[in-house]
VEXNUDO-441336 format. One record per residue (C-alpha): residue in one letter; x, y, z. Coordinates in steps of 0.5 Angstrom, whole numbers, padded with zeros to 4 digits, always signed. Layout:
<sites>
AXYZ/...
</sites>
This chain:
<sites>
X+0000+0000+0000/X+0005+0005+0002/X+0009+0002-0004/X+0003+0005-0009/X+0003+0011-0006/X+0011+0013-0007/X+0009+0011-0014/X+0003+0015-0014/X+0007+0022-0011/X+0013+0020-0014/X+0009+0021-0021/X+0006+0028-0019/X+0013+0030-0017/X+0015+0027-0025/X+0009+0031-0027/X+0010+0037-0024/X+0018+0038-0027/X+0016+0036-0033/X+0010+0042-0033/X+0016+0047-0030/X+0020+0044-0035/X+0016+0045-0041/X+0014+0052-0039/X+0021+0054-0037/X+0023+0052-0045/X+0018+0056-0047/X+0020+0063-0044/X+0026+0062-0046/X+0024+0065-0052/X+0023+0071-0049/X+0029+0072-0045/X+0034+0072-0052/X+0038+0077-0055/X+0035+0078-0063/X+0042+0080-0064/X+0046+0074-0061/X+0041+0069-0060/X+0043+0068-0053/X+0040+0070-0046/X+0041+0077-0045/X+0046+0079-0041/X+0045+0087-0038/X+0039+0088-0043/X+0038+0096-0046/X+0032+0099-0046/X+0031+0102-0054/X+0026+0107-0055/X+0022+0103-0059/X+0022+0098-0052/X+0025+0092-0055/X+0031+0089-0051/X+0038+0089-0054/X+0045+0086-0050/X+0049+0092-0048/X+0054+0088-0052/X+0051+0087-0058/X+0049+0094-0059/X+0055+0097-0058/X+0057+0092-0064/X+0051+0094-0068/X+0053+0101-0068/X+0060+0100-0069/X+0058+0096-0076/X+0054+0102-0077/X+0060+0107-0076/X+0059+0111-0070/X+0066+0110-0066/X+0065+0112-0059/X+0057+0112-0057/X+0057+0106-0054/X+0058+0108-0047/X+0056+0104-0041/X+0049+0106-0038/X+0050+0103-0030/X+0057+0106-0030/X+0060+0100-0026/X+0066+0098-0024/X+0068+0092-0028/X+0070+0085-0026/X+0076+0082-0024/X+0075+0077-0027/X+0074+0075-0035/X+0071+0069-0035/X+0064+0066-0040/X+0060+0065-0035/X+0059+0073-0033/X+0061+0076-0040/X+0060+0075-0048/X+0064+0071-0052/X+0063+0077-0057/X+0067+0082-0052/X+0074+0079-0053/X+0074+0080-0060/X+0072+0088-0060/X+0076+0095-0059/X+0072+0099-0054/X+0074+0106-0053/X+0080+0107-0049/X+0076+0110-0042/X+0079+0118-0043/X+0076+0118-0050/X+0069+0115-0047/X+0069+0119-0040/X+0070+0126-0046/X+0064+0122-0050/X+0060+0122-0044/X+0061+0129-0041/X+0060+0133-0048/X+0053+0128-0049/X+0048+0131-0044/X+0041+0132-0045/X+0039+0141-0047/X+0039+0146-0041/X+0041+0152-0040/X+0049+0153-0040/X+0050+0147-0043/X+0057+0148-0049/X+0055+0146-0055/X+0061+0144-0061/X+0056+0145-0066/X+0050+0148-0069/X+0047+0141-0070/X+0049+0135-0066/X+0050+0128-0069/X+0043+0124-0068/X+0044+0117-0067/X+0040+0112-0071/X+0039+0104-0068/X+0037+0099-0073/X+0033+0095-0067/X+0033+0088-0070/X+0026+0086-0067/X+0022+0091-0071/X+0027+0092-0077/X+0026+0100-0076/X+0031+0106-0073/X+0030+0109-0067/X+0033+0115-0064/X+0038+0114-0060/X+0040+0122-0058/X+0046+0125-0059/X+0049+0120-0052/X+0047+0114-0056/X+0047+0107-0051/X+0049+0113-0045/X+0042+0115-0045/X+0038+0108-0044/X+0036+0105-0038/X+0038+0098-0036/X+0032+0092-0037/X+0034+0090-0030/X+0028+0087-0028/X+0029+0082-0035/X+0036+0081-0032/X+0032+0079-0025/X+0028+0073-0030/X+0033+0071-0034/X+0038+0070-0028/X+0032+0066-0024/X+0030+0063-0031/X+0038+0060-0031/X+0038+0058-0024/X+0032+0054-0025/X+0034+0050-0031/X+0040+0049-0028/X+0038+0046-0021/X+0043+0044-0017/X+0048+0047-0021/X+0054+0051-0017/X+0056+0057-0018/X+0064+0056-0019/X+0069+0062-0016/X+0072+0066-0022/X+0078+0068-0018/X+0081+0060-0017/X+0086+0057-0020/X+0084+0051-0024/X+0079+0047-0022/X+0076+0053-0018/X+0071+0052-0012/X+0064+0053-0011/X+0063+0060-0009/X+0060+0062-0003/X+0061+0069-0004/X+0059+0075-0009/X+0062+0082-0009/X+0056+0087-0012/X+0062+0093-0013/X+0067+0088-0016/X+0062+0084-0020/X+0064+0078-0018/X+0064+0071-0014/X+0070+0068-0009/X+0070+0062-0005/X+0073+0064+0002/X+0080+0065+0001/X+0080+0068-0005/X+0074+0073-0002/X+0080+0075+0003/X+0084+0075-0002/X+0082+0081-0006/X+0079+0085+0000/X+0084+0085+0004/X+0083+0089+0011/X+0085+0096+0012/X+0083+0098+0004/X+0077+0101+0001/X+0075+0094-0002/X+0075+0090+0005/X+0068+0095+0006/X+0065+0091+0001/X+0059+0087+0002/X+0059+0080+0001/X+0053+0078-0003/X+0050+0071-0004/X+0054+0068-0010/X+0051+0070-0017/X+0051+0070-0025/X+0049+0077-0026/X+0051+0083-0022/X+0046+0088-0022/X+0046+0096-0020/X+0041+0097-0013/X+0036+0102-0016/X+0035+0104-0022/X+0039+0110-0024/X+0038+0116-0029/X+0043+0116-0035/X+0043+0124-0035/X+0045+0124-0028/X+0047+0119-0024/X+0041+0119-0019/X+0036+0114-0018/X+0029+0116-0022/X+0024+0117-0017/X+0018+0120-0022/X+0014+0118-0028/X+0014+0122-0035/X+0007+0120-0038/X+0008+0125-0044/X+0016+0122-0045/X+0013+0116-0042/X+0020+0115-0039/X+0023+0115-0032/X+0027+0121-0030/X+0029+0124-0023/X+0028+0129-0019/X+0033+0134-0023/X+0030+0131-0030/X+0024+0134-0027/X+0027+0141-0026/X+0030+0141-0033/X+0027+0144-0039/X+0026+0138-0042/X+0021+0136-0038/X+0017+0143-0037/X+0009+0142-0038/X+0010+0135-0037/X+0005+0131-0033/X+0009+0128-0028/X+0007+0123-0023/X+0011+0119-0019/X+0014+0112-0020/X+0009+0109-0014/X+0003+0111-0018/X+0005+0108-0025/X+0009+0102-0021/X+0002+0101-0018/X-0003+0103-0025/X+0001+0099-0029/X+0002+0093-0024/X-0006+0093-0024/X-0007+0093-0032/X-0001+0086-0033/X-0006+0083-0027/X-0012+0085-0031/X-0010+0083-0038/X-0005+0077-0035/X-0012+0075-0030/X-0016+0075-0037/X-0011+0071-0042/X-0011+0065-0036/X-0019+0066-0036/X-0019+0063-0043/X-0015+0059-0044/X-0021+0055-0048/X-0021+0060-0052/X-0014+0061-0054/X-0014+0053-0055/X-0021+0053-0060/X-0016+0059-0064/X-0010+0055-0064/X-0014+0049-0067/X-0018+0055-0072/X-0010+0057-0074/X-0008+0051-0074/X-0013+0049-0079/X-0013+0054-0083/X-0006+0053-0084/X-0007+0046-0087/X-0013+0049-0091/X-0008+0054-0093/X-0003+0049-0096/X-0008+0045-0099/X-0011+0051-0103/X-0004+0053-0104/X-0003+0047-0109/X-0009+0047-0111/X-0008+0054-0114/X+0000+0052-0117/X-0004+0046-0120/X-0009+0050-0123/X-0004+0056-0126/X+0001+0050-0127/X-0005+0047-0132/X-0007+0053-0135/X-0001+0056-0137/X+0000+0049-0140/X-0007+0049-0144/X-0004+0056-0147/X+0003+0053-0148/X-0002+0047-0152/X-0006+0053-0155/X+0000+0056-0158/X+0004+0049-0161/X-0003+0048-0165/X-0003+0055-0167/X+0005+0054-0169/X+0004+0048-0173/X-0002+0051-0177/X+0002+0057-0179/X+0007+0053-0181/X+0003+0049-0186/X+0000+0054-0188/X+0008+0057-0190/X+0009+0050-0193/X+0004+0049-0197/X+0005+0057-0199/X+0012+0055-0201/X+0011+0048-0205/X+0007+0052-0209/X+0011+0058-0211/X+0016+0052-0212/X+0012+0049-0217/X+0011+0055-0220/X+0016+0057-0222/X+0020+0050-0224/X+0015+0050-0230/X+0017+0057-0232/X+0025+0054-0231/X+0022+0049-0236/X+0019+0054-0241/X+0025+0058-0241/X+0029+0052-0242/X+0026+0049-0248/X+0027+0056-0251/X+0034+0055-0251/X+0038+0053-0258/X+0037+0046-0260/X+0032+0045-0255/X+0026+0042-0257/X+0021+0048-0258/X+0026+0051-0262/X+0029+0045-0265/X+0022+0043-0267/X+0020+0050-0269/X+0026+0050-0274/X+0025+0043-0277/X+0017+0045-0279/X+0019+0052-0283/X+0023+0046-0288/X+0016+0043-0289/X+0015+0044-0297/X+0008+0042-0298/X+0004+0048-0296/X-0002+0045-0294/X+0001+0041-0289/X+0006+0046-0286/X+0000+0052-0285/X-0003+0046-0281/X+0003+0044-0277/X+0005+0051-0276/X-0001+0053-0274/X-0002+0051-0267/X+0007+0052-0266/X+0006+0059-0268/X+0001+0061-0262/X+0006+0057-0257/X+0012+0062-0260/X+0008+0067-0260/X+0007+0067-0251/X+0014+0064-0250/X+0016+0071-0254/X+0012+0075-0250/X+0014+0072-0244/X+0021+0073-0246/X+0020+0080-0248/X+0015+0081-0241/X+0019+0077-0237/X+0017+0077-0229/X+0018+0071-0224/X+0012+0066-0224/X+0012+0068-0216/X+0015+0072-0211/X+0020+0069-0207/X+0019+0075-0201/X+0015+0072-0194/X+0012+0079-0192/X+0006+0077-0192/X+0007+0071-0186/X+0010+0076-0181/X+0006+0075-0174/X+0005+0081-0171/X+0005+0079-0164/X+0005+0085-0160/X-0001+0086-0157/X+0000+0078-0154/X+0006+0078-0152/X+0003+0086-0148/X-0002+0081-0146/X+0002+0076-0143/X+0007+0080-0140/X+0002+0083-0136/X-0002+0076-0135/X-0003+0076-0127/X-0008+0073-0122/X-0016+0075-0122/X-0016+0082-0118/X-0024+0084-0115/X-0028+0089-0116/X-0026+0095-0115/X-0032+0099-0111/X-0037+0102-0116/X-0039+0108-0118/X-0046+0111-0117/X-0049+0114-0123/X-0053+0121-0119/X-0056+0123-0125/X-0059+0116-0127/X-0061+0115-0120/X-0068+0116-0118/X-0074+0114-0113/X-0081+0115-0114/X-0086+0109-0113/X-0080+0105-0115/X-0073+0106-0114/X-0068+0105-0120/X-0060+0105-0119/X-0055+0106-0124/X-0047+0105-0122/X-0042+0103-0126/X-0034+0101-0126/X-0028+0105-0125/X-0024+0105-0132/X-0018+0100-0129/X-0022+0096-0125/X-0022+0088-0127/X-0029+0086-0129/X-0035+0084-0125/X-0039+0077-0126/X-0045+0080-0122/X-0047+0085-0117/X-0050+0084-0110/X-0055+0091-0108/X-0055+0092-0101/X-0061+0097-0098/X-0064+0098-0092/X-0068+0104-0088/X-0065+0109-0084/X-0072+0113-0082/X-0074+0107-0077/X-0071+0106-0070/X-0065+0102-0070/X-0066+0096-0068/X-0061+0092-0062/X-0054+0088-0066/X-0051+0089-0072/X-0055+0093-0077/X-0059+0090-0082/X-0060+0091-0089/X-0063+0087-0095/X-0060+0084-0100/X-0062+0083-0108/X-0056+0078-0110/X-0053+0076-0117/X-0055+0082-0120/X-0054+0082-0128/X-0052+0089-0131/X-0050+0095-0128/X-0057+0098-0126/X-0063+0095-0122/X-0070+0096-0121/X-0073+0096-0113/X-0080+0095-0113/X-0085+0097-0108/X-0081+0102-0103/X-0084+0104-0097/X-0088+0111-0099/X-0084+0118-0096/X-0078+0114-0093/X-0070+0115-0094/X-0067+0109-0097/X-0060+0108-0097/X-0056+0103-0102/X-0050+0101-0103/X-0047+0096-0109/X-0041+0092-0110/X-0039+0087-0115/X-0036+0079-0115/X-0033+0075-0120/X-0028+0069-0119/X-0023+0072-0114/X-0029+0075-0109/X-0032+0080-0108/X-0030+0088-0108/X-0031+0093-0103/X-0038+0096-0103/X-0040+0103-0107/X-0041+0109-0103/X-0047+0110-0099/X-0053+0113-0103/X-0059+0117-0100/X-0066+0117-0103/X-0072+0120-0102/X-0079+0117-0104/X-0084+0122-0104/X-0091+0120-0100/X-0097+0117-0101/X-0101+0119-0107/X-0107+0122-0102/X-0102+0127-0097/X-0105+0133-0099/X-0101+0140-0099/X-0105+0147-0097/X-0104+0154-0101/X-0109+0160-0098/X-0116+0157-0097/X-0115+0151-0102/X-0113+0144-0101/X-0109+0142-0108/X-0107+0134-0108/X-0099+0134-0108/X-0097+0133-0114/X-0092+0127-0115/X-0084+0129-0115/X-0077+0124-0118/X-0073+0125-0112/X-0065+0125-0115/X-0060+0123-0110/X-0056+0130-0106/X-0051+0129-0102/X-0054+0134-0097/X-0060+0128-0096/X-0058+0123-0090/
</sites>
C-alpha cells in the first residue's frame, strides 16, 4: 500500500517537473537576444522598448559606423574576473573605446539645458536599426548612455537559469583550475569568490574590504534604477515622455509642462492593468486553444488551396502552351503549302524557258517544221506552233517570276499577345462601383444606376444592399436586405415604402470574390398619393415628384 502511494507521489513530483520544464522551454524565447541569440546579458531598453544586449548594441553601432557612442549606461566597476559565465564571447573580439576617450564622450553627450556648450550647431543624431522591428529608432546624441537597463528582465533571465540548472553550483572565478564552489558574491567588484579568494581580493585595512558580500550570483545588477543623464535614482514618471527620470529631470527644460506622477503610482496602475490582461488570458485558456486549433487548420487548409492553386495555374499555362503549339503548326503549314506552291510554279516556268534555248525541243521542232515544203501540211502543222512561239516571245519580251520569293505576307504581329502575357496576373476583385446620381432616382420604384472604375477588372454579378434609415434602430448589427447576382449594372427595386429614405449601397464579384461596396446613396420616395398640401384656402392633391440623389439628404 505504501509502496502504491510513492509511486503515485513520485508520478506527481515527475509531472510536476515536467510542466515546469515545458514552460520554462517556452519562455526561453523571450529571454534571448534578437542580435546574438543568447540569453541577455544587461539588457537595454530601446526607444521603441524591444530589449538588446548591451554588448551586442555596441556592435551593432560599430557596423554602422558610430565609434564612441557605446558608452555603459549602469556605470559600473568592472569584474576581476573575464570569464564565460559572466561575459559574452563577443567581448574578446571587440575594441572598446579607450576610458578617457569615453568618459569625454559621456561629458559632452547631455541631454539640453541652460548652459550647456555645445561644439556644433547641429549635433549627431543617433539611429538603432533595432532587430525585432527592423526599424530605426532614435537614440539622441549619448547613443546607449541614454538607455536604462532591463533590470527586471536580468532578475527573470537569472531566475530562469537557476531554475534549469537545479542543482548546479556556481563556481569562483577567481580560483585557479579546478576552481571551488562560490560562496560569496561582490556587487561592487562584480564577481563570486570562494572564502579565500573572497579575503583574498578584499584585503583588510583597504577601501574593498568595505564591500559587502552578497549570495553567489551569475549577474550583477545596480541596487535601483539610475537616470542615465545624472546618475541619480528616478524616483517619478513622465507620462508625456513615458520615461523614468529623477528629480533633476523634473526641473529641466526637457520635462517643462509634462505631466509628471510618481514612479509609485505608475508602478501601481501598470501592475493593476498586467494582472488585469494576465488574470483575462489565464481566464480563456479554452478560447486560446478553440483558436490555436482554428489557425491550425486554417494553415492545412491554407496548404492545401495553395497546391490546388499551383496546379490549376500549372494547368492553365500548360493549356496555353498547348493553345500556342497547335496554333504554330497550323502556321506553319500554311508556310509549307504556300512554299510548294511557289516552288512549282516556278519549276514550269524554268521548263518553259528552258525549252527556248537553241537546240532545245520547242525551237528545234519550230526549226524542222519551217523545212516543210507541202503548204498545206505546213499551214496545219505551224498553226498551233505559232501560238506556242507567240507566249514564249511575250514571256521573254515581259519576263517576271511565275512567283515572289518574299514571305512578308506570313510575318505575325505578336505584339499585343505577348503585351498580353507580360501583364498576364491572378484575377483581382471588383474595385468598388461608381453610382450613377443623374440615372439614379425613386418615385413609386427605385432605379439604381452604377458602374466601373476604368481600370477595374470586370465584374460577373452584382450584389445590391439597402436598408431604411428613418426607422428605430434596431439591438445588434444593422441589417440590411440583399438582391444578389444582380446581371448589368443597373437595378429596379419595386414596392418601397412611401416617404421613407433609403440608403443603398452596390459591390461587384467575379472568380477572386467579392469587391469593396459603393459609397452610400441616400434616396427620398416621396408620400403616398393621397397626402395633400394646402396653399391659401384651397387644399391642391400633392403632385408626385422624381426624387435624385443630393448629398446633403441622410
Amino acid at each position: 500500500m505504501a509502496e502504491g502511494e510513492d509511486m503515485q507521489t513520485f508520478s506527481s513530483i515527475m509531472d510536476a517537473l515536467v510542466r515546469i520544464s515545458t514552460s520554462m522551454k517556452n519562455m526561453e524565447k523571450e529571454l534571448l537576444c534578437p542580435v546574438c541569440q543568447e540569453m541577455y546579458k544587461q539588457p537595454l531598453v530601446l526607444p521603441c522598448t524591444h530589449n538588446v544586449c548591451q554588448a551586442c548594441a555596441r556592435e551593432v553601432l560599430g557596423q554602422q559606423g558610430y565609434v564612441g557612442h557605446g558608452g555603459d549606461p549602469s556605470s559600473e566597476p568592472t569584474s576581476p574576473a573575464s570569464t564565460p559565465s559572466t561575459r559574452s564571447p563577443r567581448l574578446s573580439r571587440r575594441t572598446l573605446p579607450k576610458p578617457d576617450r569615453l568618459d569625454r564622450l559621456l561629458k559632452s553627450g547631455f541631454g539640453t539645458y541652460p548652459g550647456r556648450k555645445r561644439g556644433a550647431l547641429h549635433p549627431q543624431v543617433i539611429m538603432f536599426p533595432c532587430p525585432a522591428c527592423q526599424g530605426d529608432v532614435e537614440l539622441g546624441e549619448r547613443g546607449l548612455a541614454g538607455l536604462f537597463r532591463n533590470l527586471t528582465l536580468e532578475r527573470v533571465v537569472e531566475r530562469y537559469r537557476q531554475s534549469v540548472s537545479v542543482g548546479g553550483a556556481i563556481l569562483c572565478q577567481l580560483c585557479k583550475p579546478p576552481p571551488l564552489e562560490a560562496t560569496k558574491g561582490c556587487t561592487e567588484c562584480r564577481a563570486t569568490f570562494c572564502n579565500e579568494c573572497f579575503k583574498l581580493f578584499h584585503p583588510w585595512g583597504t577601501q574593498k574590504a568595505q564591500h559587502e558580500p552578497t549570495l553567489p550570483t551569475l549577474s550583477f545588477r545596480p541596487k535601483g534604477l539610475m537616470c542615465p543623464d545624472h546618475k541619480e535614482e528616478v524616483t517619478h514618471y513622465c507620462k508625456t515622455c513615458q520615461r523614468l527620470v529623477c528629480q533633476l529631470c523634473r526641473v529641466r527644460r526637457t520635462h517643462s509642462g509634462h505631466k509628471i506622477t510618481p514612479v509609485l503610482s505608475a508602478y501601481q496602475a501598470l501592475k493593476d492593468k498586467l494582472t488585469k490582461s494576465l488574470t483575462y488570458i489565464l481566464g480563456n485558456q479554452d478560447t486560446v486553444q478553440t483558436q490555436i486549433c482554428e489557425l491550425e487548420e486554417t494553415v492545412r487548409h491554407t496548404e492545401v488551396s495553395g497546391q490546388q492553386a499551383k496546379e490549376e495555374v500549372s494547368q492553365l499555362v500548360r493549356g496555353l502552351g498547348a493553345v500556342l503549339e497547335e496554333k504554330r503548326a497550323s502556321l506553319l503549314q500554311a508556310i509549307e503549302e504556300c512554299q510548294q506552291e511557289r516552288l512549282a510554279r516556278l519549276s514550269t516556268q524554268i521548263q518553259e524557258h528552258r525549252s527556248l534555248l537553241d537546240g532545245s525541243g520547242l525551237v528545234g521542232y519550230a526549226q524542222e517544221v519551217l523545212k516543210e515544203t507541202d503548204q498545206p501540211c505546213f499551214v496545219q502543222a505551224a498553226k498551233q506552233l505559232h501560238n506556242r512561239i507567240t507566249r514564249a516571245t511575250e514571256a521573254l519580251q515581259m519576263f517576271r517570276p511565275a512567283a515572289s520569293s518574299s514571305f512578308r505576307h506570313c510575318q505575325l504581329d505578336v505584339g499585343r499577345e505577348m503585351k498580353l502575357l507580360t501583364e498576364l496576373n491572378f484575377l483581382r476583385v471588383p474595385e468598388a462601383p461608381v453610382i450613377d446620381t443623374q440615372r439614379t432616382f425613386a418615385y413609386d420604384q427605385i432605379f439604381l444606376c452604377w458602374r466601373l472604375p476604368p481600370h477595374s477588372p470586370p465584374a460577373w454579378h452584382y450584389t445590391i444592399e439597402f436598408r431604411r434609415t428613418d426607422v428605430p434602430a434596431q439591438p445588434g448589427p444593422t441589417r440590411w436586405q440583399r438582391r444578389e447576382e444582380v446581371r448589368g449594372t443597373s437595378a429596379l427595386l419595386e414596392n418601397p415604402d412611401t416617404g421613407s429614405v433609403y440608403v443603398l449601397r452596390v459591390r461587384g464579384c467575379n472568380k477572386a470574390g467579392y469587391g469593396e461596396y459603393s459609397e452610400d446613396v441616400h434616396l427620398h420616395t416621396p408620400p403616398a398619393p393621397g397626402t395633400t398640401r394646402t396653399v391659401g384656402m384651397t387644399a391642391v392633391p400633392r403632385m408626385p415628384q422624381w426624387r435624385r440623389y443630393h448629398p446633403s439628404l441622410s
